[in-house]
C-alpha positions as CSV (number, residue, x, y, z in Angstrom):
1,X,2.7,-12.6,17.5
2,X,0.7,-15.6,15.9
3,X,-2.5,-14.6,17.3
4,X,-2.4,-10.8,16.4
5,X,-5.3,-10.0,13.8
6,X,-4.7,-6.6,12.8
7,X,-2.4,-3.6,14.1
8,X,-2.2,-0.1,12.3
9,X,0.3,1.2,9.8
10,X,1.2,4.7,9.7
11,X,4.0,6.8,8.5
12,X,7.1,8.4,10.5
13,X,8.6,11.2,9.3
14,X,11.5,8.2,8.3
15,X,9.2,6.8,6.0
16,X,11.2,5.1,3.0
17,X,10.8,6.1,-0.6
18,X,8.4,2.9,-1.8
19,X,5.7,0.8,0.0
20,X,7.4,-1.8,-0.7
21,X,10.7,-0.3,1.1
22,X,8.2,0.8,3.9
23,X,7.3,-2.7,4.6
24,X,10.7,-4.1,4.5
25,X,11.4,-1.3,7.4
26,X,8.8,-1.7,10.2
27,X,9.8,-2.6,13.5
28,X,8.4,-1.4,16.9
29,X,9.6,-0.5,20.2
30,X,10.0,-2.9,22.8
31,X,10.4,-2.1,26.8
32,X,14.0,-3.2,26.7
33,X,16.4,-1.0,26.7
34,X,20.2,-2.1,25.3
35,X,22.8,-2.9,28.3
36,X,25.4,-0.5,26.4
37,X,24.2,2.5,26.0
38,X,20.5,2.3,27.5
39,X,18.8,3.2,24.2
40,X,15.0,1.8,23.7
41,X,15.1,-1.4,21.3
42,X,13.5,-2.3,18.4
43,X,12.0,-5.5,16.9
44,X,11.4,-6.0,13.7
45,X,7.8,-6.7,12.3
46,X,7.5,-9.5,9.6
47,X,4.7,-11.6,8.0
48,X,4.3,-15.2,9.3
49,X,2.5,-15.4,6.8
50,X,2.1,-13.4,3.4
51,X,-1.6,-11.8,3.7
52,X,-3.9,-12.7,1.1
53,X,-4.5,-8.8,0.7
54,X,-3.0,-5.7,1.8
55,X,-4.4,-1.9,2.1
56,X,-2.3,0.5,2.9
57,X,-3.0,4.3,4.0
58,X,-0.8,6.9,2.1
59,X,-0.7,10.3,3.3
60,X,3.1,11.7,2.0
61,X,2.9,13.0,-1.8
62,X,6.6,11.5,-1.6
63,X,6.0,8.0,-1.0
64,X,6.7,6.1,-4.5
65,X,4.1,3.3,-4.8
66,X,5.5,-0.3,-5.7
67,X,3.2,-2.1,-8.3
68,X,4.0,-5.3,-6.2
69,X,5.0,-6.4,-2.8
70,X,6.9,-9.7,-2.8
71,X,6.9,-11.9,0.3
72,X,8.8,-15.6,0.8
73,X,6.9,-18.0,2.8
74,X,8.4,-21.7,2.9
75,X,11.1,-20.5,0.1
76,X,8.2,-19.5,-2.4
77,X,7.5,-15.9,-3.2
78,X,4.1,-14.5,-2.9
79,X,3.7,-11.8,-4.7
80,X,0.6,-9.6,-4.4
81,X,0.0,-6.5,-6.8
82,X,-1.7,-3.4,-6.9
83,X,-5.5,-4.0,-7.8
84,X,-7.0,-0.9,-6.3
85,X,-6.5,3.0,-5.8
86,X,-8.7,5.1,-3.9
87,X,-8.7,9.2,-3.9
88,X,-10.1,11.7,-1.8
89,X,-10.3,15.3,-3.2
90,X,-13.6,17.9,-2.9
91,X,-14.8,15.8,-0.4
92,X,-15.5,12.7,-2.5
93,X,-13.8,9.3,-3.4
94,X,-12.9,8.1,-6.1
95,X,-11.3,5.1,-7.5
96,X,-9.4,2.8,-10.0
97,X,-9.5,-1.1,-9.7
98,X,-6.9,-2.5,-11.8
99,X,-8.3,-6.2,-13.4
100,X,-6.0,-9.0,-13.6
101,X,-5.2,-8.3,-17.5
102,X,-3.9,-5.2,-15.7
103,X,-6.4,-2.8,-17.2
104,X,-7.1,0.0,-15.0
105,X,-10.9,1.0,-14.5
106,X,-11.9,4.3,-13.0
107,X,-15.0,5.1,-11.3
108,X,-16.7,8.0,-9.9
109,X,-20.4,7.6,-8.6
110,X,-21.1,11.2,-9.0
111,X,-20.3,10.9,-12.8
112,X,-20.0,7.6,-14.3
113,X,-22.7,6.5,-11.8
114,X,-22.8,2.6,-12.2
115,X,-20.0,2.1,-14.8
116,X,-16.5,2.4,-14.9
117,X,-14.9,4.0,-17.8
118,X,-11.2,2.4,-19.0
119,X,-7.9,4.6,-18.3
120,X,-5.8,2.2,-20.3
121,X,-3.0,-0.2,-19.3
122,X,-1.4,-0.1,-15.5
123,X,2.1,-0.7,-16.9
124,X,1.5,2.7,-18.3
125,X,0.4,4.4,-15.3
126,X,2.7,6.7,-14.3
127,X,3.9,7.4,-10.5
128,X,2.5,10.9,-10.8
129,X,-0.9,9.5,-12.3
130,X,-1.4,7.1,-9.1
131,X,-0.6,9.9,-6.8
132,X,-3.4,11.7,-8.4
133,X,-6.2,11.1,-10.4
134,X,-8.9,13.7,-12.1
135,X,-7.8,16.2,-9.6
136,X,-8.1,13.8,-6.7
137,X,-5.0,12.9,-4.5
138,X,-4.7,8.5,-3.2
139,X,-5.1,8.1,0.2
140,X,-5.1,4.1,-0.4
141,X,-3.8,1.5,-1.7
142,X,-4.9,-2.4,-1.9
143,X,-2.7,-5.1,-2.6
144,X,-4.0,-8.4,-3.5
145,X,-2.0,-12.1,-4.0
146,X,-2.0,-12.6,-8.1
């Protein structure tokens, strides 16, 4: 719908392997049920139009994280990449914001207090290193157009 401003994303037990294969997969149930066999029907969920930035909740330690999410809108591709990670662990958060030379910055209030100290280069970042950080496991992470 044109005039929807925000619904919630959430993972199934189905969830695919990568955000960006989770996104390719939504759909939701309609009240229609198929004239053959009666089963509920789905419709699938797409963009109108690509968001200017994306934040999605990750709760599976399974779910592979895709440094960019491509959209087409009027035959271009949009593509918006990772530029944030937030953790939770000890009751506390955490995070990296990842600068458009793609240098990853990681702060912690508690201990770097108004700086950020440098973790290196985000092509370097492995899939285990942005499923946890310092002994802190991501709960989020935000997309934004490049």
């Amino acid at each position: 719908m044109d005039d929807r401003l925000e619904f919630i994303l959430y993972e199934k037990v189905d969830t695919p392997k990568s955000t960006s294969q989770w996104l390719g997969s939504l759909k939701h149930h309609t009240h229609e049920k198929c004239p053959d066999c009666s089963s509920a029907l789905t419709q699938p969920i797409s963009f109108v139009y690509a968001p200017n930035m994306l934040v999605l909740e990750v709760n599976s330690r399974n779910m592979k994280i895709s440094k960019t999410l491509k959209f087409v809108q009027d035959g271009e591709s949009i593509v918006l990449k990772v530029r944030g990670l937030i953790y939770h662990g000890d009751f506390h958060f955490t995070s990296c914001i990842i600068g458009t030379d793609e240098i990853v910055w990681y702060h912690d209030g508690m201990t770097t207090g108004s700086t950020c100290e440098n973790e290196g280069d985000f092509d370097k970042f492995s899939d285990e290193k942005m499923m946890k950080n310092k002994g802190k496991v991501l709960t989020m992470v935000v997309y934004a157009r490049i």
